[in-house]
KERO-124424 format. One record per residue: chain; residue in one letter; x, y, z of N, C-alpha, C, O in turn. Coordinates in pm, whole numbers. Layout:
<recs>
   cadena   residuo     n.px     n.py     n.pz    ca.px    ca.py    ca.pz     c.px     c.py     c.pz     o.px     o.py     o.pz
        A         A        X        Y        Z        X        Y        Z        X        Y        Z        X        Y        Z
...
</recs>
This chain:
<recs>
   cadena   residuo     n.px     n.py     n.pz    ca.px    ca.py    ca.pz     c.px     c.py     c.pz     o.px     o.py     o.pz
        A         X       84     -118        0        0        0        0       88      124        0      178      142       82
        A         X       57      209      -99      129      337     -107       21      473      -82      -85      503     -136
        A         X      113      548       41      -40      673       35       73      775      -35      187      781       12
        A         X       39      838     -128       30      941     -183      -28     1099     -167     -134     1097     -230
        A         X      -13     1208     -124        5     1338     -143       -4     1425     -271       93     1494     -304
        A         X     -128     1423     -349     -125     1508     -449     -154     1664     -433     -271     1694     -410
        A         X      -53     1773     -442      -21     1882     -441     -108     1947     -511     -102     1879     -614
        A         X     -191     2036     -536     -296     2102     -631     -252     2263     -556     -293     2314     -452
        A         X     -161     2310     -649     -105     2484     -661     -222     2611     -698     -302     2627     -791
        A         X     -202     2655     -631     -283     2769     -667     -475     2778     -732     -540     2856     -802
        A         X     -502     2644     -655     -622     2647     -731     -730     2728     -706     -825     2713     -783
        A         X     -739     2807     -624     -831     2928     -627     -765     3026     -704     -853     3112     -712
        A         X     -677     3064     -760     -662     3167     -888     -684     3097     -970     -784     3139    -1028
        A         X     -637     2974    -1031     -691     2903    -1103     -810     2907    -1167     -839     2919    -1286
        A         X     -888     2892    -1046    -1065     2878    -1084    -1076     3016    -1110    -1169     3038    -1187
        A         X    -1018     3112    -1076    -1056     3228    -1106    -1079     3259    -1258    -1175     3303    -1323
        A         X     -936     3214    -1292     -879     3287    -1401     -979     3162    -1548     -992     3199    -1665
        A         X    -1027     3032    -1497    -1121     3006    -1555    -1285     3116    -1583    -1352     3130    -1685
        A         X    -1302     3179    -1436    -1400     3241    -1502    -1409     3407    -1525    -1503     3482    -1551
        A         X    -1284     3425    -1504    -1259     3565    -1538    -1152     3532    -1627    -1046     3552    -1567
        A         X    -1130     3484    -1762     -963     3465    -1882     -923     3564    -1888     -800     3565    -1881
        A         X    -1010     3738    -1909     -929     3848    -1900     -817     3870    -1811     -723     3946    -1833
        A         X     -835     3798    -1709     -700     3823    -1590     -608     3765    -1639     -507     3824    -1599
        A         X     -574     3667    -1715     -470     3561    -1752     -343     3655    -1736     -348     3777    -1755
        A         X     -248     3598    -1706     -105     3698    -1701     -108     3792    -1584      -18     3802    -1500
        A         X     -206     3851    -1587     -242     3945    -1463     -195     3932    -1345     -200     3812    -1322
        A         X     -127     4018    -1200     -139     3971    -1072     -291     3958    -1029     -386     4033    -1049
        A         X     -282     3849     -970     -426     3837     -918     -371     3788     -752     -258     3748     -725
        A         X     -451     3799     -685     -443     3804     -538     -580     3743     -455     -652     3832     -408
        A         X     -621     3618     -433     -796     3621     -364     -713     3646     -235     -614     3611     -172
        A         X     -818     3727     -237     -868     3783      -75     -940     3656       53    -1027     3573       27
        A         X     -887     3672      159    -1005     3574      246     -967     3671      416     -856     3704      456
        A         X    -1070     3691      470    -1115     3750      591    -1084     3643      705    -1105     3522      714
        A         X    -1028     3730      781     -924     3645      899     -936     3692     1015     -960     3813     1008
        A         X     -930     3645     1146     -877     3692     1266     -816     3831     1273     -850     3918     1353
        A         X     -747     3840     1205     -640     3986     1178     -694     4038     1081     -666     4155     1060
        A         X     -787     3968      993     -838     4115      908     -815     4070      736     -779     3954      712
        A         X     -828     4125      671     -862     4065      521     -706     4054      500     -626     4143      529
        A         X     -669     3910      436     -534     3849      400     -550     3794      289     -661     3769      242
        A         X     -405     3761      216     -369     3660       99     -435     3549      121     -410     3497      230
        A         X     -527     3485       40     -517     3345       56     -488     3231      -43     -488     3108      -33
        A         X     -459     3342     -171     -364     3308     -307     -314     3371     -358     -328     3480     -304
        A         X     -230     3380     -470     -198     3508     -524     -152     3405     -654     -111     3291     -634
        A         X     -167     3463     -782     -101     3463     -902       81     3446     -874      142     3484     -774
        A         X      136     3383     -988      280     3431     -995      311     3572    -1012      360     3641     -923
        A         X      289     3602    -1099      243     3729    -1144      239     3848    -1028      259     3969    -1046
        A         X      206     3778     -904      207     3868     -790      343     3867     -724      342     3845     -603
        A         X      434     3884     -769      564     3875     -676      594     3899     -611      620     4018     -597
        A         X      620     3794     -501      681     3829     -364      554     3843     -231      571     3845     -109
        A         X      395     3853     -332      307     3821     -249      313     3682     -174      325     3584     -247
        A         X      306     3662      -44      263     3537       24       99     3539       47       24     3636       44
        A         X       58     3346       83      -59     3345      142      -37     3379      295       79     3366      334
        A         X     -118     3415      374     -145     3461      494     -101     3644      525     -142     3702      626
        A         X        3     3726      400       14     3813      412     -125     3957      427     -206     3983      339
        A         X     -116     4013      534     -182     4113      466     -230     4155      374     -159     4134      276
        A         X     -362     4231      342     -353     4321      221     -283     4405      205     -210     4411      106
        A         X     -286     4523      327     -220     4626      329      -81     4602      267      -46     4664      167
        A         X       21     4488      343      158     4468      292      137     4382      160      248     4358      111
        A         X       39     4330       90       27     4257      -75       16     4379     -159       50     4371     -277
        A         X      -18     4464     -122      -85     4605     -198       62     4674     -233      113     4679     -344
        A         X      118     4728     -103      225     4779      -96      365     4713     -202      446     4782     -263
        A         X      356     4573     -199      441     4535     -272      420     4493     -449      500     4482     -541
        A         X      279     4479     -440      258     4470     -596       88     4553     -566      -21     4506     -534
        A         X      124     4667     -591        0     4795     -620      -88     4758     -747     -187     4827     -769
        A         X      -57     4649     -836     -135     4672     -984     -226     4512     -971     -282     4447    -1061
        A         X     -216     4487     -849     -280     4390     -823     -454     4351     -828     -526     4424     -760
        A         X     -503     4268     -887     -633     4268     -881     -689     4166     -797     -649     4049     -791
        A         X     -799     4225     -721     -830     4165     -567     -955     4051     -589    -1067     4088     -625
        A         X     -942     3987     -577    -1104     3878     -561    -1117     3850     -432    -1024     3835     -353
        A         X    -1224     3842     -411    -1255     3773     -291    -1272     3622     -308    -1292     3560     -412
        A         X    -1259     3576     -179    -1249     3429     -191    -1372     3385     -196    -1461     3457     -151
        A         X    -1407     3245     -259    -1565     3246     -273    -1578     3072     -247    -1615     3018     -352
        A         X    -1563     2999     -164    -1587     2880     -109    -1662     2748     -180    -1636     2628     -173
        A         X    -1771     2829     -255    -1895     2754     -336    -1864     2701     -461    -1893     2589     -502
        A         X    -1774     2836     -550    -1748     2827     -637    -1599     2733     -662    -1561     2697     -773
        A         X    -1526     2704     -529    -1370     2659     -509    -1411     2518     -525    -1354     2441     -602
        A         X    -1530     2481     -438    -1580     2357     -418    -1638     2276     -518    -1662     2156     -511
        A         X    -1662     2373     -635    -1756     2316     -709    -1717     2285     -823    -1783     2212     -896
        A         X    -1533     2367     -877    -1455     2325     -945    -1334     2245     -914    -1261     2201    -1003
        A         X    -1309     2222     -758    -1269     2126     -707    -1331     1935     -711    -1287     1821     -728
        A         X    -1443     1999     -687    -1561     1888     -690    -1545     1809     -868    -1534     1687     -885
        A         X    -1549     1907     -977    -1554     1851    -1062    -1410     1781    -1123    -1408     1695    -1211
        A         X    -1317     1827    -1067    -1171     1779    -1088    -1128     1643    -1053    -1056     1557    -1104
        A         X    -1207     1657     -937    -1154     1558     -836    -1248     1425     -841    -1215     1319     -788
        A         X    -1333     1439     -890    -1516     1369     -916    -1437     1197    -1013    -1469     1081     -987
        A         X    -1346     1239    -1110    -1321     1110    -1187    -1233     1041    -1090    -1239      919    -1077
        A         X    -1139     1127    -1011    -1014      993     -954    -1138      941     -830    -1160      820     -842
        A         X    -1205      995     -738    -1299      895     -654    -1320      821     -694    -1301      715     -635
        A         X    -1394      821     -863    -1506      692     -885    -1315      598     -938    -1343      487     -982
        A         X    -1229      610     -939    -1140      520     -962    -1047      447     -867     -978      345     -875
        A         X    -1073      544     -767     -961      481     -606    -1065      525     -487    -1117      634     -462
        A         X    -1076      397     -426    -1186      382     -311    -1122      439     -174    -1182      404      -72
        A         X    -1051      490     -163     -956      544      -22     -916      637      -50     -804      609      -93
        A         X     -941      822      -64     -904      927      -82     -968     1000       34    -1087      995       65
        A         X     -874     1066       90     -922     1147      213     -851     1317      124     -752     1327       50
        A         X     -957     1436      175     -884     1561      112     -869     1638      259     -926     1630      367
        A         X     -722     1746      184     -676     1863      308     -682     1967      219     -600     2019      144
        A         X     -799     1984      247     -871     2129      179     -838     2134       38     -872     2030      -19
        A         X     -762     2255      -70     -804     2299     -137     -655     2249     -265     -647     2232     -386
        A         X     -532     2239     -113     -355     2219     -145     -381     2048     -217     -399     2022     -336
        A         X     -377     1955     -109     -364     1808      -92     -467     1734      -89     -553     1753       -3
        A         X     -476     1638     -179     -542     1487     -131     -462     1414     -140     -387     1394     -236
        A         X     -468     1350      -13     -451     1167        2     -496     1070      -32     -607     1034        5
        A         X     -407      990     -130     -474      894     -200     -397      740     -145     -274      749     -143
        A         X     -437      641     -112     -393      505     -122     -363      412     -252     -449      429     -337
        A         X     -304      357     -274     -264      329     -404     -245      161     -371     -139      111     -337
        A         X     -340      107     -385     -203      -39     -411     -141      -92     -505      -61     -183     -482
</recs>
């Protein structure tokens, strides 16, 4: 039995940039509301030097031409959901860690 760790990068800009293509290339940045106050909770490459968990205030400051989304849960889930929808019906043991990782068993 092999468990496996599949990595899934940036998939809330991702989904973004599926339904907004004008952004393509663009810094893009989703937004998500925190304890401390509205933070990174993705950012484009394109955004350099932005981190997740950073501030807005300090994401702004370092890339100003940035375009802001808010994070939207329903819509993450629902193109997650469809991604992820063929490997279930093919491997009976997949557990997910949110939006980054699933765990898959392999034998």
């Amino acid at each position: 039995m092999l468990i496996a760790c599949v990595l899934i990068t940036h998939m809330p800009v991702k989904a973004e940039l599926v339904r907004h293509p004008d952004i393509y290339n663009q810094p893009v940045i989703v937004t998500k509301e925190s304890s401390t106050g509205l933070v990174v909770f993705d950012s484009s490459p394109e955004a350099y030097g932005v981190t997740s968990g950073m501030s807005i205030r300090d994401a702004i400051s370092i890339c100003n031409k940035a375009i802001l989304i808010e994070f939207d849960e329903d819509y993450y889930n629902e193109i997650f959901d469809k991604t992820i929808r063929p490997i279930i019906q093919k491997i009976p043991r997949i557990e997910f860690s949110g939006f980054e990782c699933i765990y898959l068993e392999i034998d």
